[in-house]
Predicted model as a PDB file, atoms N, CA, C, CB and O in Angstrom, pLDDT in the B-factor column:
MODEL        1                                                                  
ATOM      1  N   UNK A   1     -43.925 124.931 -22.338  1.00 92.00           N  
ATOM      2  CA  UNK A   1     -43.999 126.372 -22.283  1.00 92.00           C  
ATOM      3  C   UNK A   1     -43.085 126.842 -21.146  1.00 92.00           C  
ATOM      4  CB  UNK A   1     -45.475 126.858 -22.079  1.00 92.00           C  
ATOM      5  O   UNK A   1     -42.675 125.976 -20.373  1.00 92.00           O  
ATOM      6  N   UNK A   2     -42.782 127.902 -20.990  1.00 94.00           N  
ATOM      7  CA  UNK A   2     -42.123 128.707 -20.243  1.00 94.00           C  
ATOM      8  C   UNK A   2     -41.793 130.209 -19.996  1.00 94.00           C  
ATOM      9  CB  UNK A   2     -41.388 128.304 -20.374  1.00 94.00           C  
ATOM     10  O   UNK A   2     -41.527 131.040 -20.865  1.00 94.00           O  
ATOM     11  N   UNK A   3     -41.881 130.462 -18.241  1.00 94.00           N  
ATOM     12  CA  UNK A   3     -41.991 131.711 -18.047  1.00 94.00           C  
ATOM     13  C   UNK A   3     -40.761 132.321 -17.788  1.00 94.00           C  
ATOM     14  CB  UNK A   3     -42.837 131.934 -17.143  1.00 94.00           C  
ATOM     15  O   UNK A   3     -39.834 131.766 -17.198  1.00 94.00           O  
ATOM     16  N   UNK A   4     -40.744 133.794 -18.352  1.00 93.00           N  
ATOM     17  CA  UNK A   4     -39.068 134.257 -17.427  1.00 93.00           C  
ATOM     18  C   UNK A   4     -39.467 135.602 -16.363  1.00 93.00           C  
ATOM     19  CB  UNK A   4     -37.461 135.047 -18.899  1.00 93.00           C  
ATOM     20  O   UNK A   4     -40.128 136.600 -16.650  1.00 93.00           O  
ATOM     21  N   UNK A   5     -38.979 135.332 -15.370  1.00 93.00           N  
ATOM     22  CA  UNK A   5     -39.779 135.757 -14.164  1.00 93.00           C  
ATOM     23  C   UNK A   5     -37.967 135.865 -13.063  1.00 93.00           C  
ATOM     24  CB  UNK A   5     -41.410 134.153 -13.574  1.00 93.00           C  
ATOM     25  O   UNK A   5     -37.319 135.018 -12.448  1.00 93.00           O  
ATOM     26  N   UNK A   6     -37.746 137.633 -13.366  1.00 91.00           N  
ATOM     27  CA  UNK A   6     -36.909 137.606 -12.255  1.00 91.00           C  
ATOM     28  C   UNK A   6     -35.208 137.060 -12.977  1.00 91.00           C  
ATOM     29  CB  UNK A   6     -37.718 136.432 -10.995  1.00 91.00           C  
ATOM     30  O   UNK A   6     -34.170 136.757 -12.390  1.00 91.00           O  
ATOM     31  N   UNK A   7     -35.461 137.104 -14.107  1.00 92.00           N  
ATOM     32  CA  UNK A   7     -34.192 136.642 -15.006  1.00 92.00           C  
ATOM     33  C   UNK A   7     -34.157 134.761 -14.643  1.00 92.00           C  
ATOM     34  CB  UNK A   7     -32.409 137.684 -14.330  1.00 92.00           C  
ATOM     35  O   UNK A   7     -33.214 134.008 -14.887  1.00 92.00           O  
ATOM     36  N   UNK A   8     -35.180 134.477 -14.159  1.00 90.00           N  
ATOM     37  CA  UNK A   8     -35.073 132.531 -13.864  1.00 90.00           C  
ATOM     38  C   UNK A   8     -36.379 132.141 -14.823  1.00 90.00           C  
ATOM     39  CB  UNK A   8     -35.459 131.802 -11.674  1.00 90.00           C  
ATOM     40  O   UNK A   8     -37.469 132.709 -14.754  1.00 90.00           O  
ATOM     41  N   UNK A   9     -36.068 131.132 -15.664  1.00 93.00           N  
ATOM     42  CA  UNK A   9     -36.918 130.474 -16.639  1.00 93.00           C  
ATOM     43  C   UNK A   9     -38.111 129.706 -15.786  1.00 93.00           C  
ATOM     44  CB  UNK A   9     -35.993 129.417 -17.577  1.00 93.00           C  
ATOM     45  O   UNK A   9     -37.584 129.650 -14.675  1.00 93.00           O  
ATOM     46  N   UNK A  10     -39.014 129.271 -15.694  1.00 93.00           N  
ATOM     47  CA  UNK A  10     -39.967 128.432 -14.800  1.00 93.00           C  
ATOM     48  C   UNK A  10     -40.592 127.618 -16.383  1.00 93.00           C  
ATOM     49  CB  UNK A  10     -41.368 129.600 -13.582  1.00 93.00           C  
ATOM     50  O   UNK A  10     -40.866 128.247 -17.405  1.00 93.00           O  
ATOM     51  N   UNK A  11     -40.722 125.905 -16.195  1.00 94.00           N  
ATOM     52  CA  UNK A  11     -40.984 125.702 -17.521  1.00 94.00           C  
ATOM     53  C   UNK A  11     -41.817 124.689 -16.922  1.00 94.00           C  
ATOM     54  CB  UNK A  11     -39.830 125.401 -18.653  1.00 94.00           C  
ATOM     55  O   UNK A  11     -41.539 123.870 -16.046  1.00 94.00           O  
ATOM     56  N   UNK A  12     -43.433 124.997 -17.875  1.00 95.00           N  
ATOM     57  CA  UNK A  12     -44.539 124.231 -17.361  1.00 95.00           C  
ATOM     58  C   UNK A  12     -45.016 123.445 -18.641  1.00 95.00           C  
ATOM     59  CB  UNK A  12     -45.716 125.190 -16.672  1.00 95.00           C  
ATOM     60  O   UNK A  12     -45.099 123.798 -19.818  1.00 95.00           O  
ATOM     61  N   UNK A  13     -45.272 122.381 -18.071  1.00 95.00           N  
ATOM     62  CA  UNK A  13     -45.586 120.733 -18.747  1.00 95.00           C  
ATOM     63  C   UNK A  13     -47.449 120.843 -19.248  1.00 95.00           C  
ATOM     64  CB  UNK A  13     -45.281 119.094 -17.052  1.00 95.00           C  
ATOM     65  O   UNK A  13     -48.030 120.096 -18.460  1.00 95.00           O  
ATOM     66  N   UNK A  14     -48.243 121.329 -19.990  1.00 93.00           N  
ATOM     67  CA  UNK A  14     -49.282 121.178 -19.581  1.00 93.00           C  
ATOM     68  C   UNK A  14     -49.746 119.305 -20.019  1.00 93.00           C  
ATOM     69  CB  UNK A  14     -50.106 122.481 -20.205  1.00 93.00           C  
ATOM     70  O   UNK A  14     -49.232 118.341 -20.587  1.00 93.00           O  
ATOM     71  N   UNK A  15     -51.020 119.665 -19.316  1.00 94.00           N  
ATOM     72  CA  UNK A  15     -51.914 120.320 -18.903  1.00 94.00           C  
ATOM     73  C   UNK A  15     -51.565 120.460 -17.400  1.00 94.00           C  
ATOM     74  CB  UNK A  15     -53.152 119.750 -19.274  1.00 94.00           C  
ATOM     75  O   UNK A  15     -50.987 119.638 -16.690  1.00 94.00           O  
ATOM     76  N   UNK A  16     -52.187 122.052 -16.974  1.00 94.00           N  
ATOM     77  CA  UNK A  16     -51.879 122.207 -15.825  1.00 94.00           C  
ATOM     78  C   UNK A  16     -53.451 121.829 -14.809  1.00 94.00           C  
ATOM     79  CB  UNK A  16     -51.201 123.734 -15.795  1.00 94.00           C  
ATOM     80  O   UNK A  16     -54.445 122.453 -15.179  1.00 94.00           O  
ATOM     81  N   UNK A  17     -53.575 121.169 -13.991  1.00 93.00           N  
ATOM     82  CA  UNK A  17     -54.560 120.716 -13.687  1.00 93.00           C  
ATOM     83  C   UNK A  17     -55.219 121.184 -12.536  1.00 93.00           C  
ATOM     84  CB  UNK A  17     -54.376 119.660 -13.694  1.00 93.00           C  
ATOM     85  O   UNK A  17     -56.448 121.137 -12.600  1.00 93.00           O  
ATOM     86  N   UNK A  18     -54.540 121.787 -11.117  1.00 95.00           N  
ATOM     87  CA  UNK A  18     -54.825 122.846  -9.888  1.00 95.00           C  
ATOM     88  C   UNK A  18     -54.112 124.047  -9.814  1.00 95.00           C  
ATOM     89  CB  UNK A  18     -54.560 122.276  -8.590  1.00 95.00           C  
ATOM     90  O   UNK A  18     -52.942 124.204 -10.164  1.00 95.00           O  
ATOM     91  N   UNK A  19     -54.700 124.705  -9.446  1.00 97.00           N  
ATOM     92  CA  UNK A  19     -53.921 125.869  -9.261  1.00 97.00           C  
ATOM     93  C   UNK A  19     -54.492 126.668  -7.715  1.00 97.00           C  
ATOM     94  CB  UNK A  19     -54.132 126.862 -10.739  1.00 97.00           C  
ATOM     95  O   UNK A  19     -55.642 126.608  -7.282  1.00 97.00           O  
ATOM     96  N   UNK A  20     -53.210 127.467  -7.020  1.00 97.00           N  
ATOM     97  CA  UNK A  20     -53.897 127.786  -5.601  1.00 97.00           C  
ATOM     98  C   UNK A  20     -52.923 129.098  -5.492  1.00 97.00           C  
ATOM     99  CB  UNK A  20     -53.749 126.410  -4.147  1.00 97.00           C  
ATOM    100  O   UNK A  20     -51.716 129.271  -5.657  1.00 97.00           O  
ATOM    101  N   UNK A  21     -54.056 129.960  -5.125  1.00 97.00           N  
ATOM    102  CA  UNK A  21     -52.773 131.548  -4.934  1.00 97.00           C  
ATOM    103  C   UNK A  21     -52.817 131.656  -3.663  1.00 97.00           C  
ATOM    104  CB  UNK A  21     -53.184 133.347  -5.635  1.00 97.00           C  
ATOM    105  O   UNK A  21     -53.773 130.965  -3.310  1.00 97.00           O  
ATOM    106  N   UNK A  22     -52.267 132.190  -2.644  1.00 96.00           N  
ATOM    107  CA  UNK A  22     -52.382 132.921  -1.697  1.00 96.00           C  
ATOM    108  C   UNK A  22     -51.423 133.921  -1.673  1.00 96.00           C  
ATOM    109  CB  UNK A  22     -52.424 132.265  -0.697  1.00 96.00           C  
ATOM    110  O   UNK A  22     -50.279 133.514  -1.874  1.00 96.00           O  
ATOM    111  N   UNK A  23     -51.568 135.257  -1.464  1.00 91.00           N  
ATOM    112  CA  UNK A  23     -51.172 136.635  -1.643  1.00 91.00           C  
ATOM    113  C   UNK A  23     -50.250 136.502  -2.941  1.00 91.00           C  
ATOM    114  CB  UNK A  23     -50.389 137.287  -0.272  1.00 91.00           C  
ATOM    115  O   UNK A  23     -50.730 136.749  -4.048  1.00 91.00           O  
ATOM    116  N   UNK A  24     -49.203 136.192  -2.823  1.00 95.00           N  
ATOM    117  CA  UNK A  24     -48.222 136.615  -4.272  1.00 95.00           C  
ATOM    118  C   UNK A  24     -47.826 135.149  -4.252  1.00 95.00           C  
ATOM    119  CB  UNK A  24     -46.646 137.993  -4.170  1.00 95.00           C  
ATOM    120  O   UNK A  24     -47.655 134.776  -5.413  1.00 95.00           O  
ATOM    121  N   UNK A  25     -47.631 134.247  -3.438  1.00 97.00           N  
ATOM    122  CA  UNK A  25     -47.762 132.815  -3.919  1.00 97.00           C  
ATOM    123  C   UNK A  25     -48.758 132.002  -4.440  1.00 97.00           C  
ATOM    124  CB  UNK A  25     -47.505 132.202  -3.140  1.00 97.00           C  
ATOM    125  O   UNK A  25     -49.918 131.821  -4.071  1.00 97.00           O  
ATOM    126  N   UNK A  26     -47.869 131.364  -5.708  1.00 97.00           N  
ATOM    127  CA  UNK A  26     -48.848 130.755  -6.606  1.00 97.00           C  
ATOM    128  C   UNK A  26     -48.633 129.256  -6.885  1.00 97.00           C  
ATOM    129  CB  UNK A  26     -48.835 131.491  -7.896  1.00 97.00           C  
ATOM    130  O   UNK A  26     -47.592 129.104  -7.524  1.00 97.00           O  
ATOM    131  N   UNK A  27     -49.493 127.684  -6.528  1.00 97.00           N  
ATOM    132  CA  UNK A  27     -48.958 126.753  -6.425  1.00 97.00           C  
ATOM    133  C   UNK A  27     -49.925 125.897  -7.337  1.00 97.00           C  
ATOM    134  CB  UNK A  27     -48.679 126.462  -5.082  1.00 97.00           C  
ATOM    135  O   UNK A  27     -51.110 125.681  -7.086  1.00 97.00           O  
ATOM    136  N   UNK A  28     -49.062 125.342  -8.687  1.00 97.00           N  
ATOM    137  CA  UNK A  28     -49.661 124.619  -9.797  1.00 97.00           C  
ATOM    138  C   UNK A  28     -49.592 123.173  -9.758  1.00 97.00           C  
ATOM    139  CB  UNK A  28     -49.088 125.020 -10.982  1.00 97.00           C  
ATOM    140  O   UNK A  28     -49.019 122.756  -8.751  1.00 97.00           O  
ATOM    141  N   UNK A  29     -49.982 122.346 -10.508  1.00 97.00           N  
ATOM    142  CA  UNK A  29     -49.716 121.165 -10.850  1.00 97.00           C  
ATOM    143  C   UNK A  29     -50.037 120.809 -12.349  1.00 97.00           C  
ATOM    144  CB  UNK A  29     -50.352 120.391  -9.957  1.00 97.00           C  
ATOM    145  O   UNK A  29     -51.115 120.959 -12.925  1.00 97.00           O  
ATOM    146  N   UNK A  30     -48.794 120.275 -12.880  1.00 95.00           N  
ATOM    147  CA  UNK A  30     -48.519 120.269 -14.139  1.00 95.00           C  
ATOM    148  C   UNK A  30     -48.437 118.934 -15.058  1.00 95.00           C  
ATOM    149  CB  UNK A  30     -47.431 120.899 -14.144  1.00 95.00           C  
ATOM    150  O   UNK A  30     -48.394 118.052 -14.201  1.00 95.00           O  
ATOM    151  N   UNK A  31     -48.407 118.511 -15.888  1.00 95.00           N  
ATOM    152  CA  UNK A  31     -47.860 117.200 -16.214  1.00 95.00           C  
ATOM    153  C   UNK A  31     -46.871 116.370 -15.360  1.00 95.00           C  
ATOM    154  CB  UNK A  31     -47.273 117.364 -17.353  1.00 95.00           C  
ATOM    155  O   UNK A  31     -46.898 115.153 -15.177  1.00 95.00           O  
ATOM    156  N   UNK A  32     -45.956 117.316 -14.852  1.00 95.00           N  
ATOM    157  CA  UNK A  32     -44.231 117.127 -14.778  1.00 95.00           C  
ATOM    158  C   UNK A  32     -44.736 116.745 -12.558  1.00 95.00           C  
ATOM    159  CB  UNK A  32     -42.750 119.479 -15.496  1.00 95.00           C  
ATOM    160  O   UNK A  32     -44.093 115.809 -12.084  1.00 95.00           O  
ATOM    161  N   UNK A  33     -45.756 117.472 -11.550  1.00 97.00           N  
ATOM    162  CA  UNK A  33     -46.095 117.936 -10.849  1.00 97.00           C  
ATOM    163  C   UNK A  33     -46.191 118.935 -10.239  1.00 97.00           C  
ATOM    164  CB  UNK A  33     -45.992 117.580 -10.610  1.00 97.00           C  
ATOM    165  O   UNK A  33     -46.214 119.997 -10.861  1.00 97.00           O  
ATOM    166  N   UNK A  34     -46.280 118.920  -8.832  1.00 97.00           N  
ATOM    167  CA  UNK A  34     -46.169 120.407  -8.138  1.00 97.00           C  
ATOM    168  C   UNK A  34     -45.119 121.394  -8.256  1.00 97.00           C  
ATOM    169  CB  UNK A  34     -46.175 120.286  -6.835  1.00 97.00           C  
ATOM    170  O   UNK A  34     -43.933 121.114  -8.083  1.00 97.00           O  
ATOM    171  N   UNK A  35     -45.461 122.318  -8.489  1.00 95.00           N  
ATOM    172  CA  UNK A  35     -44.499 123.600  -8.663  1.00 95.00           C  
ATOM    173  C   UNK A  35     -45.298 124.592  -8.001  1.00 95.00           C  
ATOM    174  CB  UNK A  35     -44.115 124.084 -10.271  1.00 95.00           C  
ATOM    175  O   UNK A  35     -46.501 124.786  -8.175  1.00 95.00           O  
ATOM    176  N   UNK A  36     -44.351 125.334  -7.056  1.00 95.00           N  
ATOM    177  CA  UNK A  36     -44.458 126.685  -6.573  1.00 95.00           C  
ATOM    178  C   UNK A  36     -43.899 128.090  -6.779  1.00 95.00           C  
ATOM    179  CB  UNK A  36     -44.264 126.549  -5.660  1.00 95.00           C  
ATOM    180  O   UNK A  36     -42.684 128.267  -6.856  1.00 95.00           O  
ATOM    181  N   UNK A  37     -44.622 128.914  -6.853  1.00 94.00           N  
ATOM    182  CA  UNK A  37     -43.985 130.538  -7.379  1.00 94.00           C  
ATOM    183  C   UNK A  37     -43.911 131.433  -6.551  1.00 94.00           C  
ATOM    184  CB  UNK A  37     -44.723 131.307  -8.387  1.00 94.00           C  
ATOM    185  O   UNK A  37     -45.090 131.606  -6.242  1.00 94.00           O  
ATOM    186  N   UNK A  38     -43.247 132.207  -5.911  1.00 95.00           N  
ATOM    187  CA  UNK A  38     -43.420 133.148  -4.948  1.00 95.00           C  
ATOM    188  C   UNK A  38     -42.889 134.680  -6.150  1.00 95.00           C  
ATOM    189  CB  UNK A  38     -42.287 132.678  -3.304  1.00 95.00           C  
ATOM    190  O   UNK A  38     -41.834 134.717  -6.784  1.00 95.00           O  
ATOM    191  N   UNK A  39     -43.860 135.650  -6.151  1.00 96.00           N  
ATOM    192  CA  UNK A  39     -43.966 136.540  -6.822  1.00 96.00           C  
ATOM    193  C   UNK A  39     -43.725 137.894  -6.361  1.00 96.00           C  
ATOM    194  CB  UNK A  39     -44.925 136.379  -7.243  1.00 96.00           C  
ATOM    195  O   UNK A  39     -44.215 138.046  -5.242  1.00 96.00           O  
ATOM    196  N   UNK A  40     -43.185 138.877  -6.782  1.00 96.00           N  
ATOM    197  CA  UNK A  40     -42.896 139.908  -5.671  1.00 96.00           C  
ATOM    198  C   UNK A  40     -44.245 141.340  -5.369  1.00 96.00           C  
ATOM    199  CB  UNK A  40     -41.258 140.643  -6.254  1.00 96.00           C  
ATOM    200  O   UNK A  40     -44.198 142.141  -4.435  1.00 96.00           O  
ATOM    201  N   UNK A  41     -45.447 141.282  -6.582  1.00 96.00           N  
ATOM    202  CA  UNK A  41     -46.227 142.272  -6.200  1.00 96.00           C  
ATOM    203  C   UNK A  41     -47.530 141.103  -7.279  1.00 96.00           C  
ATOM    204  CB  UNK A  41     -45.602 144.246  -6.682  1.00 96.00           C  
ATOM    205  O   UNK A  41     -47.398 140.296  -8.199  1.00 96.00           O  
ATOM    206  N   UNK A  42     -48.931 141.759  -6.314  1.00 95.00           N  
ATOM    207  CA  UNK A  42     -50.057 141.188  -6.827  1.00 95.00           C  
ATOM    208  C   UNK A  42     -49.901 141.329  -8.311  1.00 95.00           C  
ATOM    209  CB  UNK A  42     -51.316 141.808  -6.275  1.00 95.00           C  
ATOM    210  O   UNK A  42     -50.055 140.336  -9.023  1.00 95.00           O  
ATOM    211  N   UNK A  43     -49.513 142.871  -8.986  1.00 96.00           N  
ATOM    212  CA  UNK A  43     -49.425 142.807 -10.720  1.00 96.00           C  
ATOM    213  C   UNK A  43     -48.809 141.365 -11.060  1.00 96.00           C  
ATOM    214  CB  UNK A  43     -48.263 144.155 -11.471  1.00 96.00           C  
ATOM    215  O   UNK A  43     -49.397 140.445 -11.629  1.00 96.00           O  
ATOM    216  N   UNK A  44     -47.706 141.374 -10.659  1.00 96.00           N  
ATOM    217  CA  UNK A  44     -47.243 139.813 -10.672  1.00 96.00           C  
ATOM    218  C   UNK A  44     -47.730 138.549 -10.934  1.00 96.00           C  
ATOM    219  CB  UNK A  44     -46.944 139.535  -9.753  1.00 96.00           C  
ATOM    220  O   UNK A  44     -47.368 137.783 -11.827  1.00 96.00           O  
ATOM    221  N   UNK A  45     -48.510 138.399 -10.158  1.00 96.00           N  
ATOM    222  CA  UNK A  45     -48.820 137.332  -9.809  1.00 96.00           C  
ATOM    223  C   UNK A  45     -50.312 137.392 -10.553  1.00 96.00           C  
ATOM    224  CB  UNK A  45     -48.640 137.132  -8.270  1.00 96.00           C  
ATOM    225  O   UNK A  45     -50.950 136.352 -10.386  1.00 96.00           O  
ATOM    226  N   UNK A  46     -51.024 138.472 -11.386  1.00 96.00           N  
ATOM    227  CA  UNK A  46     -51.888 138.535 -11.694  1.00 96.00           C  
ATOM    228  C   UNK A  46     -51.201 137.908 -13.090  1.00 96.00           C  
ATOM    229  CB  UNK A  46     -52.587 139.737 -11.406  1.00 96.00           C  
ATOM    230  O   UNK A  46     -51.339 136.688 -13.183  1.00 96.00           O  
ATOM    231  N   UNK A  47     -50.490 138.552 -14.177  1.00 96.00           N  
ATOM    232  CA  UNK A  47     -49.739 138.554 -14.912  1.00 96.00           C  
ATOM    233  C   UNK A  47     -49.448 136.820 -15.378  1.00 96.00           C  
ATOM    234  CB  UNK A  47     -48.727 139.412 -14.319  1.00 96.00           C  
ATOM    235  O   UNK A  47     -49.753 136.170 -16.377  1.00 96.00           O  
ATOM    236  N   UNK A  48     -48.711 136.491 -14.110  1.00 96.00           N  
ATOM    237  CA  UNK A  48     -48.002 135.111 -14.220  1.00 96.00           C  
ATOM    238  C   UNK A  48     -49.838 134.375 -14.309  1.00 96.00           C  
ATOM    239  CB  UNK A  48     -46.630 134.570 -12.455  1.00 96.00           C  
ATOM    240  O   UNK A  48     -50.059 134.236 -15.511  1.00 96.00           O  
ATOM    241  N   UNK A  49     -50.718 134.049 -13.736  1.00 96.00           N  
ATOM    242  CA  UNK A  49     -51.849 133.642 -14.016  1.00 96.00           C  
ATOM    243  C   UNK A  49     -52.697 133.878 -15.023  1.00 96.00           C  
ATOM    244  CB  UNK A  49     -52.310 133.808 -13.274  1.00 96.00           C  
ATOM    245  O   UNK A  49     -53.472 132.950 -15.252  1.00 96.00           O  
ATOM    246  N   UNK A  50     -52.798 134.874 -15.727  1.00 96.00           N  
ATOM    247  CA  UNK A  50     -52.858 135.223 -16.943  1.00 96.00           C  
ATOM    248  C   UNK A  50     -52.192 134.191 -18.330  1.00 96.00           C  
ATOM    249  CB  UNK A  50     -52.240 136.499 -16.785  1.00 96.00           C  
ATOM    250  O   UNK A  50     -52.548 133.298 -19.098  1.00 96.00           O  
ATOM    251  N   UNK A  51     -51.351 134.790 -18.093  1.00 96.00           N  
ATOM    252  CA  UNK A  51     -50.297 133.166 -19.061  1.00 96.00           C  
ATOM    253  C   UNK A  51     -50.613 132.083 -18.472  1.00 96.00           C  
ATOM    254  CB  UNK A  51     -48.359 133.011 -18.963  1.00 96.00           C  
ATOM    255  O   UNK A  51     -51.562 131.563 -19.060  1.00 96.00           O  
ATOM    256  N   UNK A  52     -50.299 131.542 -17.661  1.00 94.00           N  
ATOM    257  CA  UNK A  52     -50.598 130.005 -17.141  1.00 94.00           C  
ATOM    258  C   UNK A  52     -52.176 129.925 -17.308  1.00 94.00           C  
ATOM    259  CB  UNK A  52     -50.088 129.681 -15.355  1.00 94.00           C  
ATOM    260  O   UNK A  52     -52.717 128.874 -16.965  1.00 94.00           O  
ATOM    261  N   UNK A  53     -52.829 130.795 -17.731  1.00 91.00           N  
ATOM    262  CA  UNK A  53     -54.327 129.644 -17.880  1.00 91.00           C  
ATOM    263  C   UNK A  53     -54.900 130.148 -19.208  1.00 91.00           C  
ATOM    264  CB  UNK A  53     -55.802 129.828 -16.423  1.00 91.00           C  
ATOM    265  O   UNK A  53     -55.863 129.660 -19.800  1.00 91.00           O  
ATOM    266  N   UNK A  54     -54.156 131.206 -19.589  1.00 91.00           N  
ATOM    267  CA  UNK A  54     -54.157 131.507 -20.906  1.00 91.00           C  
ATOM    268  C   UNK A  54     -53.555 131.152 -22.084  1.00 91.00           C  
ATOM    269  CB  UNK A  54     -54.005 132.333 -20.911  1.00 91.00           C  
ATOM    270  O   UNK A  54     -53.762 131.635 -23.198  1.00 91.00           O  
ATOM    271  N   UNK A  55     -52.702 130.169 -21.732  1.00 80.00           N  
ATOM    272  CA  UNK A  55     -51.657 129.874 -22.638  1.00 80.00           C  
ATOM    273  C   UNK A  55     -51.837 128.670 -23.706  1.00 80.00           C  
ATOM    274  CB  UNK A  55     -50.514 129.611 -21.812  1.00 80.00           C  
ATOM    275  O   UNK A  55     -50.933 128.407 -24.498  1.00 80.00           O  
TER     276      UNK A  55                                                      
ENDMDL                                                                          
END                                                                             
């Protein structure tokens, strides 16, 4: 799967297995491993979590 965020693709392996936000950063672990997101407003980052655990 994959997100487009900011005109840059982010492409996640599931199953995604942790997930950790703090303010607009968002830090997963995927099949593939750790990946980090830095997001520019909470809608954001609400949004991007939405898909990633909805998906």
């Amino acid at each position: 799967m994959s997100y487009q965020y900011n005109g840059q693709e982010l492409h996640v392996a599931p199953p995604v297995e942790n997930v950790s936000v703090n303010n607009n950063k968002v830090i997963f672990t995927d099949h593939n491993g750790a990946k980090a997101l830095k997001l520019n407003s909470s809608v954001d980052t609400h949004k991007f979590l939405d898909w990633l655990l909805n998906s």
